[in-house]
ROFI-149296 format. One record per residue (C-alpha): y, x, z; residue in one letter; residue number from 1. Coordinates in nm, 4 decimals. Last residue first. Layout:
! ROFI-149296
{node {Y,X,Z},a,NUM}
...
END
This chain:
! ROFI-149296
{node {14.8110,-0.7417,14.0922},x,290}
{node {14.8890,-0.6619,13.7230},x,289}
{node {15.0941,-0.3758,13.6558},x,288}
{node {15.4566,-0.4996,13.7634},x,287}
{node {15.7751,-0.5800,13.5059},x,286}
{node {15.5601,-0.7907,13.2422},x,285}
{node {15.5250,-0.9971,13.5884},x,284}
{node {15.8741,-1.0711,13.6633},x,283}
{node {15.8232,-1.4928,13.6175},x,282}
{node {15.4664,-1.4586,13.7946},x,281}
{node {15.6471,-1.2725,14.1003},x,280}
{node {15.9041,-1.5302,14.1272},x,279}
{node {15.6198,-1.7795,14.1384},x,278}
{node {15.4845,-1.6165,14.3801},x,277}
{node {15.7501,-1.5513,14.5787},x,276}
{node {15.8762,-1.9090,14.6103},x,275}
{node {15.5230,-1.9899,14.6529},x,274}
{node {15.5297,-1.7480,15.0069},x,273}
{node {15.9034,-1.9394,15.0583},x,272}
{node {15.7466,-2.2796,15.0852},x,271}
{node {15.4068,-2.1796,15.3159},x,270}
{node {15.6747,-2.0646,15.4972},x,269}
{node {15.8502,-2.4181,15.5064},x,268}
{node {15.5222,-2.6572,15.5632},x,267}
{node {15.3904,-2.4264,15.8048},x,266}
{node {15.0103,-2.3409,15.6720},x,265}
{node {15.0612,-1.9864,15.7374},x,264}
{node {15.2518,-1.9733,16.0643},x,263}
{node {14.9253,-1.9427,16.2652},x,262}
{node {14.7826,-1.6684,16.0932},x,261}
{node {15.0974,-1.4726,16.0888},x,260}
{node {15.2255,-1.3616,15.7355},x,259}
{node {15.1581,-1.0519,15.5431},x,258}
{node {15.2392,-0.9965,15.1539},x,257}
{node {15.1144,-0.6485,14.9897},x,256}
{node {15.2584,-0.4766,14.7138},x,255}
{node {15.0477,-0.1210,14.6041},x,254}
{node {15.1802,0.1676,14.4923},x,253}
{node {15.0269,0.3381,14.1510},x,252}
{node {15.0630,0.6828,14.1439},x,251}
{node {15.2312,0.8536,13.7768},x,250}
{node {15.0246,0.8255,13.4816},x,249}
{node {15.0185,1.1711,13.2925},x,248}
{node {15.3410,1.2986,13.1256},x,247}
{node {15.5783,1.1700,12.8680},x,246}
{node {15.9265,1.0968,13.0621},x,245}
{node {16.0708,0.8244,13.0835},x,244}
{node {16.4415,0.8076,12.9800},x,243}
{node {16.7344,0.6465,13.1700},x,242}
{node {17.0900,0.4779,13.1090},x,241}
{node {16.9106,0.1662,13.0171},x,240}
{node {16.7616,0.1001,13.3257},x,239}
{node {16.4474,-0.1646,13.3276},x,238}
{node {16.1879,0.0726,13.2336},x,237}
{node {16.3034,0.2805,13.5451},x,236}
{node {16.2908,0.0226,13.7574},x,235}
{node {15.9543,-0.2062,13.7200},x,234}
{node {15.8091,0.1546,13.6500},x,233}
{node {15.8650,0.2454,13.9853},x,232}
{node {16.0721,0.5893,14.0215},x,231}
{node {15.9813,0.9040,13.9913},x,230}
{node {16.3165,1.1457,13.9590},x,229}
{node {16.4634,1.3678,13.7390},x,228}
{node {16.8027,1.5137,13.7756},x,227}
{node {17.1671,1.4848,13.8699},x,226}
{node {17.2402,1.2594,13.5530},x,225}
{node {17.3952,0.9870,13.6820},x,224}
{node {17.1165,0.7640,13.5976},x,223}
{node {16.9023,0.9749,13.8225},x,222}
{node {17.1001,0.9732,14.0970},x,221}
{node {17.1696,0.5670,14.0668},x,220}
{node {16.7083,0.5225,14.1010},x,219}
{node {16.7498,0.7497,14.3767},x,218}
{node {17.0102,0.5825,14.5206},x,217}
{node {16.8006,0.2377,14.4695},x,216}
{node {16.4977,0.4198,14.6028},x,215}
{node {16.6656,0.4657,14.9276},x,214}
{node {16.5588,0.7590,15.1717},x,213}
{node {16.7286,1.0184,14.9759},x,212}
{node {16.7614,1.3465,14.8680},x,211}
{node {16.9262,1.5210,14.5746},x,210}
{node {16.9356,1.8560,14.3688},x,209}
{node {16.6105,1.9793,14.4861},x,208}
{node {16.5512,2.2841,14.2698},x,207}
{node {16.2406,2.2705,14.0296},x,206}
{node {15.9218,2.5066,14.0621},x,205}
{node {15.6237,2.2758,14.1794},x,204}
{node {15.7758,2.0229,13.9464},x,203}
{node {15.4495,1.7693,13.8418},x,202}
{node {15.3121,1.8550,14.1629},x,201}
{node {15.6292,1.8246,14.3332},x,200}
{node {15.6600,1.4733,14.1918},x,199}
{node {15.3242,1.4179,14.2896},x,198}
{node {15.3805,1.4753,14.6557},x,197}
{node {15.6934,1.2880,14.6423},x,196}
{node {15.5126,0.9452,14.4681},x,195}
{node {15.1878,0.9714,14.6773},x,194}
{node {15.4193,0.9741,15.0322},x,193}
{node {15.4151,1.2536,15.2793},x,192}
{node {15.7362,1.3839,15.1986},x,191}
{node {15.8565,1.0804,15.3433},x,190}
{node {16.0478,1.2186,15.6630},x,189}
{node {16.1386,1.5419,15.4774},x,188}
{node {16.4118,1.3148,15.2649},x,187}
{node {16.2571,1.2045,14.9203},x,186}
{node {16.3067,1.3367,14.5954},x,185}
{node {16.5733,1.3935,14.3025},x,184}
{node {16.4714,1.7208,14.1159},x,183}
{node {16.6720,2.0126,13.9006},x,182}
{node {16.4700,2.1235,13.6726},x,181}
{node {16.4331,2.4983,13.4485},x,180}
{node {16.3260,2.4236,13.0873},x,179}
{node {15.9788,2.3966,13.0021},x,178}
{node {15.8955,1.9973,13.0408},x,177}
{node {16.2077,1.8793,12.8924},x,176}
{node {16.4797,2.1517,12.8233},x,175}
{node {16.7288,2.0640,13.0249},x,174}
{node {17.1251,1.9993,12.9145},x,173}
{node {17.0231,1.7356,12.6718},x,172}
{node {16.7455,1.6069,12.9253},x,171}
{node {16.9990,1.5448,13.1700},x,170}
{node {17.2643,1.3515,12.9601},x,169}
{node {16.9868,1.1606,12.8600},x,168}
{node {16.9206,1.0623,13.1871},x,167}
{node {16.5710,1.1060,13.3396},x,166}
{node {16.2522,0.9464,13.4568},x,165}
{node {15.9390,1.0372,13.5555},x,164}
{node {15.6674,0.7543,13.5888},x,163}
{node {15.5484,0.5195,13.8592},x,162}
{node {15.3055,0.2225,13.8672},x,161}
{node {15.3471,-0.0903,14.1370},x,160}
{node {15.0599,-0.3098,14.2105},x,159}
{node {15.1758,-0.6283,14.2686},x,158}
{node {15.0842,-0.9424,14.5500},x,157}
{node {14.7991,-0.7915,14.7878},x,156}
{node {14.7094,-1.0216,15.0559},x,155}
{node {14.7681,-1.0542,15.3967},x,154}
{node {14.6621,-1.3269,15.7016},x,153}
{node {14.7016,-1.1372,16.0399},x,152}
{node {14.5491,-1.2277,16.3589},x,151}
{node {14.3258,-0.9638,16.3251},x,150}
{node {14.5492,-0.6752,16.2536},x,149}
{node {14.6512,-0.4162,16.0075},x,148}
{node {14.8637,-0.4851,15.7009},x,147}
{node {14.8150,-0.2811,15.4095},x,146}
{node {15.0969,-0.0593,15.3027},x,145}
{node {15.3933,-0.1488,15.0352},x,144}
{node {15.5267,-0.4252,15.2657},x,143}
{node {15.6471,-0.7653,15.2275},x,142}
{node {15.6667,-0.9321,15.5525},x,141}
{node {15.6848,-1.3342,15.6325},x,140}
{node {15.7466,-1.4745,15.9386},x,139}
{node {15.9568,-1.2060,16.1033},x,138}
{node {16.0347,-1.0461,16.4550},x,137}
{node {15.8144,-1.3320,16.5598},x,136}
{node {15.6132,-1.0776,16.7978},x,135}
{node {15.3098,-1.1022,16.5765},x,134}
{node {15.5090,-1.0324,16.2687},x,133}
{node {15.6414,-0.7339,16.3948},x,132}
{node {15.9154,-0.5516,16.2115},x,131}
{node {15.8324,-0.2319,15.9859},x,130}
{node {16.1442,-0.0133,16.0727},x,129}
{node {16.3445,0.0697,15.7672},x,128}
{node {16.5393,-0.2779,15.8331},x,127}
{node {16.5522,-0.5049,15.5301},x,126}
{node {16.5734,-0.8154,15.7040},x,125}
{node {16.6689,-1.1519,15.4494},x,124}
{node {16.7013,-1.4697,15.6554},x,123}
{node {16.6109,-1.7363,15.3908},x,122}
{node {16.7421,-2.0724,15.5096},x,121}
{node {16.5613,-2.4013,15.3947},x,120}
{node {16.7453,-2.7112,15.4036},x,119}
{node {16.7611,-2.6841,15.0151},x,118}
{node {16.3955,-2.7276,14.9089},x,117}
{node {16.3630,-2.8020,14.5726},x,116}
{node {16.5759,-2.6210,14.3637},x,115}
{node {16.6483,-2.3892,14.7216},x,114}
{node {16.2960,-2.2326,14.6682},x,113}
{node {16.3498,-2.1839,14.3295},x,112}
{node {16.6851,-2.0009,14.3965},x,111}
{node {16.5842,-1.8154,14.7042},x,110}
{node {16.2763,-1.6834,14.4747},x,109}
{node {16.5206,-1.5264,14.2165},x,108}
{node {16.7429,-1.4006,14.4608},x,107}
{node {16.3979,-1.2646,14.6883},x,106}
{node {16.1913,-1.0748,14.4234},x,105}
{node {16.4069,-0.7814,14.3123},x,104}
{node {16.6746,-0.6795,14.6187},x,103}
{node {16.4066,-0.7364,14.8338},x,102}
{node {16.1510,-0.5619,14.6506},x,101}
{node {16.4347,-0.2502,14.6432},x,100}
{node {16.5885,-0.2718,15.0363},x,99}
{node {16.2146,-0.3144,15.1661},x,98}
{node {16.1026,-0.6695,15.2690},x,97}
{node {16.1213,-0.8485,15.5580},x,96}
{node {16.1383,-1.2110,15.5483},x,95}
{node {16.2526,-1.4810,15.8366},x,94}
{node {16.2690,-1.8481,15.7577},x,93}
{node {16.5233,-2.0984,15.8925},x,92}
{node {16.4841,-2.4399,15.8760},x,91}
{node {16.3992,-2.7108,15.6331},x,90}
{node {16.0561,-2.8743,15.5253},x,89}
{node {15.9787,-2.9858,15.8660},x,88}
{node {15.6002,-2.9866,15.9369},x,87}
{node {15.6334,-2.8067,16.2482},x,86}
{node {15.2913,-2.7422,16.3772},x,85}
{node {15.2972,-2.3904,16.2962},x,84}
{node {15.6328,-2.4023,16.5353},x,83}
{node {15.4105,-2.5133,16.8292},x,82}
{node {15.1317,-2.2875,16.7720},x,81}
{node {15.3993,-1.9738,16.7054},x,80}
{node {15.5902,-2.0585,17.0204},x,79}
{node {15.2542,-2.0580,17.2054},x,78}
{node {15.1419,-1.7194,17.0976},x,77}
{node {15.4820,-1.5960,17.1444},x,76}
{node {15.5188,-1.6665,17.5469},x,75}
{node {15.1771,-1.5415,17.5776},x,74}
{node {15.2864,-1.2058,17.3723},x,73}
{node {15.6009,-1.1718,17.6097},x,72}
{node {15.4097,-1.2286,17.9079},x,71}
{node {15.1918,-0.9925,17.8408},x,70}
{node {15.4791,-0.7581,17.7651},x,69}
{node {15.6110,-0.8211,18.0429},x,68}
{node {15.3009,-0.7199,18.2785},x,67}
{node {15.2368,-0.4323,18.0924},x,66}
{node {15.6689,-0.3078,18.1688},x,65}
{node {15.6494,-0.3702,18.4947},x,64}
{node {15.5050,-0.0128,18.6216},x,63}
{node {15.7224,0.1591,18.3027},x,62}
{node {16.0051,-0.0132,18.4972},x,61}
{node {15.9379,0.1253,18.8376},x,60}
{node {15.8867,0.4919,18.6620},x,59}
{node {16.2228,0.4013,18.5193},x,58}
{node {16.2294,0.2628,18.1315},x,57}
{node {16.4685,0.4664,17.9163},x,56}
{node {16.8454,0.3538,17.7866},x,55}
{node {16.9731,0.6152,17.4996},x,54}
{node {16.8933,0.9669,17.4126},x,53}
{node {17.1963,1.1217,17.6374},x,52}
{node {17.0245,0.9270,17.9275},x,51}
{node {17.0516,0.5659,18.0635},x,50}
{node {16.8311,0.4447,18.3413},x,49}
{node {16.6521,0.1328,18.3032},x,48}
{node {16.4311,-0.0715,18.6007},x,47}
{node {16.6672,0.0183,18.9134},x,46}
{node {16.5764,-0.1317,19.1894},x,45}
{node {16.6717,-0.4450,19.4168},x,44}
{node {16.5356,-0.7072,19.1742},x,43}
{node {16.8219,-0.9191,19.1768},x,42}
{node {17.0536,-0.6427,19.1498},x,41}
{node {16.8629,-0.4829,18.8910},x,40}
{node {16.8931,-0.8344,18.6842},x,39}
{node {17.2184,-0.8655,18.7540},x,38}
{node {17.3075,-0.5585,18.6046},x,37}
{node {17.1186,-0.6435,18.2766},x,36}
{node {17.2617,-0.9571,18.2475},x,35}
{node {17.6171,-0.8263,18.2605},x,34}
{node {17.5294,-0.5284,18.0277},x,33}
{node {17.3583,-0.7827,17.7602},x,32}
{node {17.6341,-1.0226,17.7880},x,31}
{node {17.9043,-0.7667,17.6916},x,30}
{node {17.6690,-0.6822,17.4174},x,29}
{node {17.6969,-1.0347,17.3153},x,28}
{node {17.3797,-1.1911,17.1903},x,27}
{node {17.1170,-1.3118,16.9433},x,26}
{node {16.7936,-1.1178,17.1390},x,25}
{node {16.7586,-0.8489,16.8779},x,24}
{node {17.1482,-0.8208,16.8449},x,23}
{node {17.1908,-0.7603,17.1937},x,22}
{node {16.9089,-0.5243,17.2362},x,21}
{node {17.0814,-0.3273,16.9481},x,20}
{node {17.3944,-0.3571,17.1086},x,19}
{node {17.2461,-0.2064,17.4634},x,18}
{node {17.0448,0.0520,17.3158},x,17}
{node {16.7772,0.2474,17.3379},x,16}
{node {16.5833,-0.0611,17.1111},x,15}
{node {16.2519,-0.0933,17.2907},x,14}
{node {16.3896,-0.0318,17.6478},x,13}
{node {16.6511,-0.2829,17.5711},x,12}
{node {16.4645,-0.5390,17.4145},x,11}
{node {16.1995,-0.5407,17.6795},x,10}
{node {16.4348,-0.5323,18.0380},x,9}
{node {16.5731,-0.8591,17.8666},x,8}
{node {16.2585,-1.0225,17.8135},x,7}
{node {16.1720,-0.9177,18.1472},x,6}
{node {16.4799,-1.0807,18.2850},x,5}
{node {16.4454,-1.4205,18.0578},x,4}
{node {16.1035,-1.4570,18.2014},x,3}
{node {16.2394,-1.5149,18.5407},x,2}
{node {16.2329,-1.2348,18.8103},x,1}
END
């Protein structure tokens, strides 16, 4: 087996999927099954077996699967020396960002970047899933948790506040704070997070009238007039069609920027991180001071 196979065997256990795998790795599906056979025809076993959950490693393939994946960080860790060494100031550049910062920072940043640099390409990834930096899933991440690891250089960039906000509509219709509420919150998977668990704090007795994973379709909920919602500051403030309401300061998120240690001084990431920055210094009556 060739370090293509294992590489192979990787993305699909990690992924469940064939077409997932196949995007990962910049492929057809079609290629992905026909590789994948060959591989387990090569090999003479069966490393993946499919189930109604999606492609699992074998007890054979869980036995391969340490060896791969030192491979696969080896493999990295000398892709990521050799491209930290590139001092080309075009290429392609990976960030990851959630759906909101990305939407907020990265036009504005693209467009300085590209007023100096244009041979620079800004892959955007705004994938739920927190990608890996140190498996070159992305060079640069923007996340609203610390980063964890050695080989990682972070800092914070913003610290976000919240508030309660509401449509006029809404607040005509509901008396504001005695009135029976009707809330916009997060699905049960992020109940755990400061801004839901003070929202129910501040509305232990309101209906839920909406869910959602996205800020942005909270953020649209609320301006529809469906109910109140916390929101970042940076957003709310900025929507006409909403109200914030007088209570106590809402939690304050923090903004943190993450890039591999050994991509840091790369002439083109190094480009896009004061892209950011100076995007970030052009919004900052927008964000609490980092």
């Amino acid at each position: 087996m060739d370090w293509d196979d294992l590489r192979i065997m990787l993305a699909v256990a990690r992924n469940r999927s064939l077409s997932a795998a196949a995007r990962e790795l910049g492929v057809r599906q079609s290629t992905m099954s026909r590789r994948l056979s060959a591989i387990e025809q090569r090999a003479g076993a069966r490393l993946l077996t499919r189930t109604p959950a999606g492609y699992v490693l074998t007890t054979l393939g869980e036995a391969v699967r340490g060896h791969a994946e030192r491979m696969e960080a080896e493999a990295i860790a000398a892709e990521r020396q050799v491209q930290g060494r590139d001092v080309a100031l075009s290429g392609v550049v990976r960030v990851t960002a959630v759906e909101v910062i990305a939407n907020l920072l990265l036009p504005g940043a693209v467009a300085t970047l590209h007023a100096r640099y244009p041979g620079i390409t800004v892959d955007v990834l705004t994938e739920m899933r927190a990608l890996s930096l140190s498996r070159r899933e992305a060079d640069i991440a923007i996340r609203m948790t610390r980063f964890e690891g050695a080989e990682l250089y972070a800092r914070r960039i913003a610290r976000l506040a919240s508030a309660l906000y509401a449509a006029p509509a809404y607040l005509a219709q509901h008396r504001w704070p005695d009135g029976e509420q009707a809330a916009i919150t997060v699905l049960d998977d992020q109940a755990h997070l400061p801004e839901a668990r003070w929202l129910k704090q501040m509305l232990p007795q309101a209906r839920i009238a909406l869910r959602a994973n996205s800020r942005d379709a909270q953020w649209h909920a609320a301006i529809a007039g469906i109910g109140i919602a916390c929101l970042p500051r940076y957003l709310g403030d900025a929507a006409p069609g909403l109200v914030r309401l007088d209570t106590a300061p809402g939690p304050a998120r923090e903004v943190w920027l993450g890039v591999h240690a050994d991509l840091r001084h790369m002439p083109r990431v190094r480009a896009v991180i004061e892209a950011i920055d100076a995007e970030l210094a052009r919004q900052r009556p927008r964000f609490d001071p980092a």
